[in-house]
N, C-alpha and C positions, 0 to 999 in steps of 0.2 A: 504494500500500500504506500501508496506516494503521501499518504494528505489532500489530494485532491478532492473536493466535493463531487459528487458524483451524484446527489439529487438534491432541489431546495424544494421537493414537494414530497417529502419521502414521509409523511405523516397523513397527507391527501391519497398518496400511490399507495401505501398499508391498507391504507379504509378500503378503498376501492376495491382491492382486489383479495378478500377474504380468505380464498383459497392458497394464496400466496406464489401462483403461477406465474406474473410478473413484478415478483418481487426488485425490487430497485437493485439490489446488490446481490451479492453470494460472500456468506459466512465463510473465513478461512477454516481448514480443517484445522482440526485439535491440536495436531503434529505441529503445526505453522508456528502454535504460541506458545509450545513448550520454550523453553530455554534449552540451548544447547547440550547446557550438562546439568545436572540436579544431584543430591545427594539420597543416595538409599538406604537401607538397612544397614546397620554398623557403621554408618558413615562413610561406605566407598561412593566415591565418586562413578556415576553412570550419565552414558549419553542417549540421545532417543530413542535408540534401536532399541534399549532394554525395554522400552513397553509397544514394539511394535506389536502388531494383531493381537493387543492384550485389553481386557474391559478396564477401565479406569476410573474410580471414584474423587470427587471433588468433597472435601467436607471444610467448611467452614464454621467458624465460633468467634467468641468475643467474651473473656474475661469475666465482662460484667454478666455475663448469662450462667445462673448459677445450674440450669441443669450440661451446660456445656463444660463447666469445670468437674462437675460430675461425670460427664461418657467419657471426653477428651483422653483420660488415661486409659481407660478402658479400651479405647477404639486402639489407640496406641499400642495395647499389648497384645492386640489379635493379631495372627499372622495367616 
């Protein structure tokens, strides 16, 4: 992605097309926004290939949410 705008109606072009067959843009895939390399289990360093054809969960928390300092360890130690 350059930055470029690429719709100033892209909130009119959403409504309009429910189905979302002329959707204005196309989502990068998943792959695209990973970060080159990230750290895994134990702390070795891995690069994207380690989750190619792999399902991938997204978990997000916030401190002040006290059932998330509650799971957060938890989620943690399941492998």
């Amino acid at each position: 992605a350059d930055g470029s705008t690429i719709t100033k109606g892209g909130r009119d072009a959403v409504s309009a097309d429910p189905t979302g067959e002329d959707f204005p843009w196309k989502p990068l895939p998943f792959s695209a926004v990973l970060r080159k390399s990230f750290v895994g289990e134990g702390g070795a360093a891995l690069d994207r290939s380690a989750v190619d054809g792999k399902a991938l969960g997204l978990y997000f928390s916030a401190r002040s949410c006290p059932r998330c300092r509650e799971f957060t360890p938890k989620l943690a130690q399941w492998n």
